[in-house]
C-alpha positions in Angstrom: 114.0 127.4 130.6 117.7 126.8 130.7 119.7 129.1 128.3 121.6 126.3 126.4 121.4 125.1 122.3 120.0 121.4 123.9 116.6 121.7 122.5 117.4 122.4 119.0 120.2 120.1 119.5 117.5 117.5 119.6 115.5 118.3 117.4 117.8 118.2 114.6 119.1 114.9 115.7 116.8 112.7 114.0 118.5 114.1 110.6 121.6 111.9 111.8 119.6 108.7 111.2 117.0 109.6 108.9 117.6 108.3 106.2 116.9 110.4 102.6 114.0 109.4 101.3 114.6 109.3 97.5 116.8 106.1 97.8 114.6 103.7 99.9 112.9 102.2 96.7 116.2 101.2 95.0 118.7 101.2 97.7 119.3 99.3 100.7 121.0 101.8 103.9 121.0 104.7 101.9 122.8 107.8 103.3 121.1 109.9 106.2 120.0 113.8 105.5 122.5 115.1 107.2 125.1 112.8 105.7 123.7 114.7 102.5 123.7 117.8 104.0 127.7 117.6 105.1 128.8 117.1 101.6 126.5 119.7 100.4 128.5 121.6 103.0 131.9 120.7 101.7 130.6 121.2 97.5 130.1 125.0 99.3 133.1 125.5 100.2 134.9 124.8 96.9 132.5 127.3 95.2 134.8 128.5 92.7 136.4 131.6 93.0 135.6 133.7 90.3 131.6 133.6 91.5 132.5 136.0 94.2 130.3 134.1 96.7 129.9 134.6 100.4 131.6 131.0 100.5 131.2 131.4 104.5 127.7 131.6 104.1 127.2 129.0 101.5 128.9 126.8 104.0 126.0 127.6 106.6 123.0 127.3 104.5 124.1 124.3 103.2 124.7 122.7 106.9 121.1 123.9 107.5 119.0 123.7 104.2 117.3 120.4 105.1 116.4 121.3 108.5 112.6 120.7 107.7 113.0 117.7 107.1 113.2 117.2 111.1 109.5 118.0 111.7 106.7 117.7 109.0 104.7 121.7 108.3 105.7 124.3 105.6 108.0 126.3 105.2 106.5 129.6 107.7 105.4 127.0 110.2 109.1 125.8 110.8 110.7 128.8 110.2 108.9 130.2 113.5 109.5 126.6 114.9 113.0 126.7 114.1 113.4 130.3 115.7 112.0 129.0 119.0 114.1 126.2 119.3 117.1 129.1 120.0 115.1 132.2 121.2 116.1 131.4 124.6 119.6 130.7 124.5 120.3 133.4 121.1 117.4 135.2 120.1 120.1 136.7 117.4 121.6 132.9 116.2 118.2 132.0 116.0 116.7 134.9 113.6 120.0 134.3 111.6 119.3 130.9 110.8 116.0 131.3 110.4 116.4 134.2 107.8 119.3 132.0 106.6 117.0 128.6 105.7 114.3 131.3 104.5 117.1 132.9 102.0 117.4 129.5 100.6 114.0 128.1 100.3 113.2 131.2 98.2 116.6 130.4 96.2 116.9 134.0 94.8 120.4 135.0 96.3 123.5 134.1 94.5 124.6 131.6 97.7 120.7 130.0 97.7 121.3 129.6 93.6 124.7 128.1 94.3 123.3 125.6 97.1 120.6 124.8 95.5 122.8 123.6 92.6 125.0 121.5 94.9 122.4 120.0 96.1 121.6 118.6 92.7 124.9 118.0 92.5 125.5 116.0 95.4 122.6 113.8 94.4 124.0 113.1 91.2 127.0 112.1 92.9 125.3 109.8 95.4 123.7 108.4 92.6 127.0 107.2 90.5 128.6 106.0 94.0 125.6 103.5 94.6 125.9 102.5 91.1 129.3 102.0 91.7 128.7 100.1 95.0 126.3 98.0 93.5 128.5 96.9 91.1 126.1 98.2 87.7 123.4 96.1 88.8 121.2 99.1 90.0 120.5 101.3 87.0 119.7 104.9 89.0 119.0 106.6 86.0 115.8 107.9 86.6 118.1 110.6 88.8 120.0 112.1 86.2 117.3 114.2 85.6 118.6 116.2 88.2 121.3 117.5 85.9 118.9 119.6 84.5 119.0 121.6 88.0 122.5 122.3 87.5 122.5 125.0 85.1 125.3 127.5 85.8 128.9 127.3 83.9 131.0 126.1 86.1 128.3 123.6 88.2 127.7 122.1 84.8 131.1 121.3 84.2 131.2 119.4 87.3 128.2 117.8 86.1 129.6 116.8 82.7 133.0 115.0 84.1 130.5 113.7 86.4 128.3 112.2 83.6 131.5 111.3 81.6 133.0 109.3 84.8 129.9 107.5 85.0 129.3 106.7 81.1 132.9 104.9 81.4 132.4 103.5 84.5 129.4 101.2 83.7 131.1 100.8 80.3 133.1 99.1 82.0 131.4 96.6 84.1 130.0 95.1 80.7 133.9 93.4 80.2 135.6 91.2 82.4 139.1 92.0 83.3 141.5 88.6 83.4 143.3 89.0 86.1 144.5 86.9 89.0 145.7 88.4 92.3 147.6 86.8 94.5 147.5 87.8 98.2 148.1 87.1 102.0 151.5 86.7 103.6 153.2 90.0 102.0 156.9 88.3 100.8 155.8 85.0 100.0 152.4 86.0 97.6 155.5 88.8 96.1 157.5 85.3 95.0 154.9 83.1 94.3 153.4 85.7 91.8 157.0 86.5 90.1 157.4 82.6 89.6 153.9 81.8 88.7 154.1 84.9 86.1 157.5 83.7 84.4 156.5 80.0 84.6 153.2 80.8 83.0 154.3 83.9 80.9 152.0 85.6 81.9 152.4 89.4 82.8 153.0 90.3 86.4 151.9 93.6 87.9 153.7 94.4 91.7 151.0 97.2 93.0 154.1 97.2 96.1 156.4 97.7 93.6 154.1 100.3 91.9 153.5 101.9 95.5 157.5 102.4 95.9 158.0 103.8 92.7 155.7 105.9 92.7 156.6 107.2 96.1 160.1 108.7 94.7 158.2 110.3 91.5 158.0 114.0 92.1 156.0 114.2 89.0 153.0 111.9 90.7 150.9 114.5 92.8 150.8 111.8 95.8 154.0 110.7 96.1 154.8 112.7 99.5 151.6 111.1 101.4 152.8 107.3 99.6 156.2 107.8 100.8 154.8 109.2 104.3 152.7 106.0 104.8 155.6 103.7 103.4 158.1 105.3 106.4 155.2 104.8 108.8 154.1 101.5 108.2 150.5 103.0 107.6 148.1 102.0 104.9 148.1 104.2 101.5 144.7 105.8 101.1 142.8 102.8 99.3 142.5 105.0 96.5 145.5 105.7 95.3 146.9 102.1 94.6 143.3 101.0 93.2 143.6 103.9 90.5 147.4 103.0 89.8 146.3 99.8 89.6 144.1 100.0 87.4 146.1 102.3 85.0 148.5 99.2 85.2 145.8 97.1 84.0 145.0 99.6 81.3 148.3 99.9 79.8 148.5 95.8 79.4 145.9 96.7 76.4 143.7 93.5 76.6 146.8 91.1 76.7 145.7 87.6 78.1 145.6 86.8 82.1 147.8 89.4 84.5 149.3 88.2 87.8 148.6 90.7 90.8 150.9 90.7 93.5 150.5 93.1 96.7 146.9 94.1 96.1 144.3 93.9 97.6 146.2 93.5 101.2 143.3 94.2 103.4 139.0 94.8 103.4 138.9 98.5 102.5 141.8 98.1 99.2 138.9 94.9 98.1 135.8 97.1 98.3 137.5 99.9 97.0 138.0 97.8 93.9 135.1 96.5 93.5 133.3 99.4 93.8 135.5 100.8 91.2 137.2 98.3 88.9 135.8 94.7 89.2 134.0 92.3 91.7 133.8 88.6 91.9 138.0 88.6 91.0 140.2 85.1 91.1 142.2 85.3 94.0 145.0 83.1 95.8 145.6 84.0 99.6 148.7 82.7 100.9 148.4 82.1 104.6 151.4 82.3 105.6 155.2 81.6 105.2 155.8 77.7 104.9 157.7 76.1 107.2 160.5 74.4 105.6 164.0 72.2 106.5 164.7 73.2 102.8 166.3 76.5 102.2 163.8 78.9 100.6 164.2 80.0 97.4 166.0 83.6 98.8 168.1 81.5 101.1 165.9 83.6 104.5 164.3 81.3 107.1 160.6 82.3 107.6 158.1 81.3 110.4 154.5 81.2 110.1 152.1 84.3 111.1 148.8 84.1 111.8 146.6 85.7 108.9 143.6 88.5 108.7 140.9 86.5 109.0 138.3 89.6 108.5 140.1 90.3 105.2 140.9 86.7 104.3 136.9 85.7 104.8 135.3 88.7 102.8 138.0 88.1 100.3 136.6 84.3 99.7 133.1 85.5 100.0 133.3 87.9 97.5 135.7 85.6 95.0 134.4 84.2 91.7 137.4 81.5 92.8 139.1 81.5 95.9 142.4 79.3 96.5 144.1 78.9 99.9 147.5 78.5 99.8 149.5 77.4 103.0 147.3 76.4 105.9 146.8 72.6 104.8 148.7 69.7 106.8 149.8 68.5 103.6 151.3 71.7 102.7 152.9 72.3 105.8 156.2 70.5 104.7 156.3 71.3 101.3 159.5 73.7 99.8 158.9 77.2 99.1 159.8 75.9 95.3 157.1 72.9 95.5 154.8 75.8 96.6 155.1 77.9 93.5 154.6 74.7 91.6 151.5 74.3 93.4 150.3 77.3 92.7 151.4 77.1 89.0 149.3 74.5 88.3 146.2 75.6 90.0 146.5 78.7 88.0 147.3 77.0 84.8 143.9 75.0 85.5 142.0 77.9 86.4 142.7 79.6 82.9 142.0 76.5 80.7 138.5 75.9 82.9 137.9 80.1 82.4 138.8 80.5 78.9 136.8 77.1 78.0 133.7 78.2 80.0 133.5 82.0 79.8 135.7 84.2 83.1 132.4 84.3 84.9 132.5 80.7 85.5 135.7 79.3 86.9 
């Protein structure tokens, strides 16, 4: 036999597409074991400090603590299987990860306690993010039992802000936020908003204004990777303007309808809400630019762009109301001004039908 790592290279590659079993009865695709197993991995290696771990070691037994789950015996049966896998090419590798999944199967060590906590830990996390992704309609509470498993000082923190996070987070998803974003062609949604907002009175929230702002704040923790992406023409980390956003939306303290302007501007800023804010939103998607003989309302001649149809599509599909603005023959012709009274109106309609039939049912 060859002196290479192939065969327990192959053997562990099932774990990549396994999926864990513990989610199958509640949740559709759920995460594979290793998928667990790499952010068991990374919850290691932020072992705080003052534990004194071997955080080197933590990492490792983590990477390998669901190994078994690759072939079906107990736990002396693989360990001897798991050996063999490597005897050939590193009888030494081998007896270290062996010894090292047996350390943490018997979970007396400090490391194996820690792991063994993250573990927990990770599932409790899992747990929130499908809630999350599921928009509070799977209740997985059956799995905070977990927490229980999570004993120690500082994994029990974690574990309470966890719990916290998720108490406000499902809180949430009992209210309906009314809000209105209007999207698509960057500069033209950013006027159409502005007018619609004034015309209506309505409170307007920029999340590109937000995003420029923000990016010159020292003070704000992200500003250098906002600005970076800003110079670069990249896309901000969905993250960051969903969670500014959302503080926006906050500090409005329940006032009546909000415009939204620059947000979402693409697939992964849209789930990103929905996972965390609110799903089924009210949304306007300009197309593009309107072609014109009148000047525009800036006094800049535009031309029309073609639109992201991926975006533009799972944007409609997941709308409670979804308005096109743009693409029509009829509104091919029309003024940039006779656009924003378009859209005026159809928003004026929209919050008379809402407020007279509940925001669920535009």
């Amino acid at each position: 036999m060859e002196a290479t790592p192939l065969p327990f290279l192959h053997a562990i590659e099932t774990l990549k597409h396994l999926p864990r079993t513990g989610w199958l009865r509640t949740v559709q695709n759920p995460e594979s074991v290793a998928a667990h197993s790499f952010r068991v991995a990374i919850l290691a290696m932020l072992a705080p400090e003052n534990l004194n771990l071997d955080r080197a070691k933590c990492i490792q037994m983590a990477l390998i603590h669901d190994l078994a789950e690759s072939v079906i015996g107990d736990i002396p049966t693989f360990a001897g299987y798991l050996e063999s896998l490597l005897q050939v090419y590193n009888p030494e590798r081998a007896k270290e990860i062996s010894m090292l999944w047996l350390e943490y199967e018997k979970g007396e060590t400090p490391e194996a306690k820690w792991v063994r906590e993250m573990d927990k830990f990770e599932c409790l996390v899992q747990a929130h993010e499908y809630e999350q992704r599921t928009f509070g309609q799977k209740d997985l509470s059956e799995f905070q039992g977990l927490s229980a498993k999570v004993h120690s000082q500082e994994a029990g923190r974690w574990a309470e802000s966890l719990s916290r996070e998720r108490k406000d987070h499902l809180a949430k998803r009992k209210q309906r936020l009314p809000i209105i974003f209007i999207t698509g062609d960057v500069d033209t949604s950013e006027k159409i908003a502005r007018y619609t907002s004034t015309a209506l009175s309505l409170p307007h929230i920029s999340v590109t204004q937000i995003l420029r702002e923000k990016a010159k704040d020292v003070k704000y923790p992200h500003h250098t990777i906002i600005q970076n992406c800003l110079d670069k023409g990249f896309d901000v980390p969905a993250g960051l303007p969903v969670g500014l956003l959302e503080d926006e939306i906050t500090a409005l303290d329940g006032r009546p309808w909000s415009i939204i302007s620059g947000f979402p501007n693409d697939t992964e800023q849209l789930a990103e809400f929905e996972k965390k804010v609110q799903n089924s939103n009210f949304a306007f998607y300009v197309e593009c630019t309107p072609y014109t003989d009148n000047p525009p309302l800036d006094g800049a001649m535009h031309t029309w762009r073609s639109s992201a149809v991926d975006f533009k599509k799972n944007l409609e599909s997941s709308a409670a109301y979804f308005e096109l603005i743009g693409s029509t023959t009829e509104q091919r012709t029309v003024s940039e001004e006779e656009l924003c009274e378009v859209v005026v109106k159809s928003v004026k309609d929209l919050i008379a039908h809402a407020n007279a039939h509940g925001e669920e049912n535009p």
